[in-house]
Biotite code that builds the C-alpha atoms (Angstrom):
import biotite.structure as struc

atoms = struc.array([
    struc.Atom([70.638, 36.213, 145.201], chain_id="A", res_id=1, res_name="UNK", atom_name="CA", element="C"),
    struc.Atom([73.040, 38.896, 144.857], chain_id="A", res_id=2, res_name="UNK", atom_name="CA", element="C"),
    struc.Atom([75.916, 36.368, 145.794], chain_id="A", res_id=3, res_name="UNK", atom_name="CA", element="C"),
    struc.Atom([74.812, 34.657, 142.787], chain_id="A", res_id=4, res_name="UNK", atom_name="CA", element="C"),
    struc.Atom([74.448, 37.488, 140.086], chain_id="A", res_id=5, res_name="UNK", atom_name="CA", element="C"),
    struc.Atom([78.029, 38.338, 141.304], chain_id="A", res_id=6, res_name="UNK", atom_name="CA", element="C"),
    struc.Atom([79.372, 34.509, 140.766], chain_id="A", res_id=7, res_name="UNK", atom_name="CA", element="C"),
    struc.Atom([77.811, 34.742, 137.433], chain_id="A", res_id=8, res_name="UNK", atom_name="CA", element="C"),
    struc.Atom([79.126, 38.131, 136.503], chain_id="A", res_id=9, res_name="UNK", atom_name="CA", element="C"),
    struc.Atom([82.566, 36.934, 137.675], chain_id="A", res_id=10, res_name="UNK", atom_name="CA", element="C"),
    struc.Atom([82.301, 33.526, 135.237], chain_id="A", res_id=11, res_name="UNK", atom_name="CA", element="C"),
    struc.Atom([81.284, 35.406, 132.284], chain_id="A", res_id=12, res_name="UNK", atom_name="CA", element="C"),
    struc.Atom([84.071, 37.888, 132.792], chain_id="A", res_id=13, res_name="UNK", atom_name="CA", element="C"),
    struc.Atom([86.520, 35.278, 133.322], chain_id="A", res_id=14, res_name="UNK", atom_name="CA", element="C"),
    struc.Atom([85.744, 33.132, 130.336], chain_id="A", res_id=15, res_name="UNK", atom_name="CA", element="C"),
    struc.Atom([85.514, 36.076, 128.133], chain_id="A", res_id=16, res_name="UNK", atom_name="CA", element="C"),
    struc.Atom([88.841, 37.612, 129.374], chain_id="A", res_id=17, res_name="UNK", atom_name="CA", element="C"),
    struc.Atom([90.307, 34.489, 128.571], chain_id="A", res_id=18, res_name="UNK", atom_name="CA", element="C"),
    struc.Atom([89.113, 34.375, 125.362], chain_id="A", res_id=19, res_name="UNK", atom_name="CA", element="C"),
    struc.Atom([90.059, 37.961, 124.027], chain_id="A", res_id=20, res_name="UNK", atom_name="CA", element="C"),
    struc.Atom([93.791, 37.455, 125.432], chain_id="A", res_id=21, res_name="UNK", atom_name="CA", element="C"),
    struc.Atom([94.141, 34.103, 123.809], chain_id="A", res_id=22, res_name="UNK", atom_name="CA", element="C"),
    struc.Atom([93.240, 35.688, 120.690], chain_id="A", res_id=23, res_name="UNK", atom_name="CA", element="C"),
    struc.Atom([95.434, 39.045, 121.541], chain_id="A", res_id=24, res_name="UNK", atom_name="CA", element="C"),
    struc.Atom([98.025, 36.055, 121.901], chain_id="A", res_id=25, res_name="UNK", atom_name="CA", element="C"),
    struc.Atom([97.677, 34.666, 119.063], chain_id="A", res_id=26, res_name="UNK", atom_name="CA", element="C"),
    struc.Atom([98.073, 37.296, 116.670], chain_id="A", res_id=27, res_name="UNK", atom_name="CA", element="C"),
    struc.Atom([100.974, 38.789, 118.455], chain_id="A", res_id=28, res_name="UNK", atom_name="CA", element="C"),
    struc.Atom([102.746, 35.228, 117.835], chain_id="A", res_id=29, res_name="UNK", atom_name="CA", element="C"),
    struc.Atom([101.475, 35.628, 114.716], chain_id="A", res_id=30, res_name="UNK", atom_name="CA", element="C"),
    struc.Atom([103.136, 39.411, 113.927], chain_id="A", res_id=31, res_name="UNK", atom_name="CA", element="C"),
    struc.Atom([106.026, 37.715, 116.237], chain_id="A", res_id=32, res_name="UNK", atom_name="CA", element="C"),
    struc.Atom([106.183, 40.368, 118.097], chain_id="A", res_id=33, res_name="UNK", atom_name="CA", element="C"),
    struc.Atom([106.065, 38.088, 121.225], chain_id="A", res_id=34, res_name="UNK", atom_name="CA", element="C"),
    struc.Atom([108.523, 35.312, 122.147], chain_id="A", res_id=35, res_name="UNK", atom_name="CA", element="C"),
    struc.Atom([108.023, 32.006, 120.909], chain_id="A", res_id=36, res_name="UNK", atom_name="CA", element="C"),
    struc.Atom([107.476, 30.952, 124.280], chain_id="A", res_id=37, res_name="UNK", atom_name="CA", element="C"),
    struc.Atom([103.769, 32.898, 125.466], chain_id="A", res_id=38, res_name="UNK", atom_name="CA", element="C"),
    struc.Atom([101.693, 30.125, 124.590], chain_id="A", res_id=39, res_name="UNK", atom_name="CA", element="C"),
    struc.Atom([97.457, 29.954, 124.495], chain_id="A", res_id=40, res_name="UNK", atom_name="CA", element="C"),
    struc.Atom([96.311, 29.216, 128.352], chain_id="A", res_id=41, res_name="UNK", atom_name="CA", element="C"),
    struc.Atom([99.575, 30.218, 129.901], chain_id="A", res_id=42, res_name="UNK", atom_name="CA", element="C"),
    struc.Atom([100.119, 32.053, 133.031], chain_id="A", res_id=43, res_name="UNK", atom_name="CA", element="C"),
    struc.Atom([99.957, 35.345, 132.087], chain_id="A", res_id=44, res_name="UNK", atom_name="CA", element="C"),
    struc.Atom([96.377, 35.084, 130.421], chain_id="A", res_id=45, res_name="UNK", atom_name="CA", element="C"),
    struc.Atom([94.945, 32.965, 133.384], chain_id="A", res_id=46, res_name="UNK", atom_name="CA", element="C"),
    struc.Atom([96.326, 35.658, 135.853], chain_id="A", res_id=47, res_name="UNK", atom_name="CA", element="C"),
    struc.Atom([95.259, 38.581, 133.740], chain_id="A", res_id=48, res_name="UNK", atom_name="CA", element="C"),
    struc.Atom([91.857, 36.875, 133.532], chain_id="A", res_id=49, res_name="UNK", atom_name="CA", element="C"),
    struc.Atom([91.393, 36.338, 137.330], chain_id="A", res_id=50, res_name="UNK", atom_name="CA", element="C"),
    struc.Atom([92.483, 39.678, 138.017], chain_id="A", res_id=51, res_name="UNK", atom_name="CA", element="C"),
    struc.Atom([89.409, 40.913, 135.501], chain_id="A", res_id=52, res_name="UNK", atom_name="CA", element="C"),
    struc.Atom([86.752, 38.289, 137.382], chain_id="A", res_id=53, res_name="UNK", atom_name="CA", element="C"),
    struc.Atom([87.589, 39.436, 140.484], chain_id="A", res_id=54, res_name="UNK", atom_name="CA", element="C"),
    struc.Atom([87.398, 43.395, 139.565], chain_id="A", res_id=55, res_name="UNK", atom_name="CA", element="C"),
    struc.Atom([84.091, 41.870, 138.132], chain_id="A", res_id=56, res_name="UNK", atom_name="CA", element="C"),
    struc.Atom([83.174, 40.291, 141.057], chain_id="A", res_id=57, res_name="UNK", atom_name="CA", element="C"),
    struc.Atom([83.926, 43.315, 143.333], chain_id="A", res_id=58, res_name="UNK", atom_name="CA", element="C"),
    struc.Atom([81.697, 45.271, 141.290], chain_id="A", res_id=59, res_name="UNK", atom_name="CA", element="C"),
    struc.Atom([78.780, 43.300, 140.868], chain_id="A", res_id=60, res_name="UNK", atom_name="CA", element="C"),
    struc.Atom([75.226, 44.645, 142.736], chain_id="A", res_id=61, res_name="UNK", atom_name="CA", element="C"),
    struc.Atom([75.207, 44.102, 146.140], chain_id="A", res_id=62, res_name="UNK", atom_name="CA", element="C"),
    struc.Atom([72.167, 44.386, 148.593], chain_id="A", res_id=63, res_name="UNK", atom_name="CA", element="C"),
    struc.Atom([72.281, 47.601, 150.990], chain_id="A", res_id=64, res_name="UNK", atom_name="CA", element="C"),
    struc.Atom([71.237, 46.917, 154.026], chain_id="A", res_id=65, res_name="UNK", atom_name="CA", element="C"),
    struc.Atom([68.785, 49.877, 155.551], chain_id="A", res_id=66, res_name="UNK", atom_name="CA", element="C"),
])
């Protein structure tokens, strides 16, 4: 069960990492403050995501074992 809670913690963090640096994206094209070439999806918000699911994942409960 705890493997689980973990996976799920890890997927939520993920998809809402994702989300908040497409949006940080787009307003920063918007200001252009950022070159015209950071796109929605691209590398560095995938990457920045999986770094913040696994940080998530690494922290999630884990059973002790007595």
């Amino acid at each position: 069960m705890p493997d689980f809670v973990a996976a799920l913690l890890a997927a939520a963090a993920f998809c809402l990492a994702l989300m908040a640096l497409n949006a940080l994206t787009r307003l920063v094209l918007q200001w252009h403050i950022a070159p015209s070439e950071l796109a929605e999806n691209g590398l560095l918000q995938v990457g920045g995501a999986l770094v913040l699911a696994r940080v998530a994942y690494r922290r999630a409960p884990t059973r002790r074992h007595p």
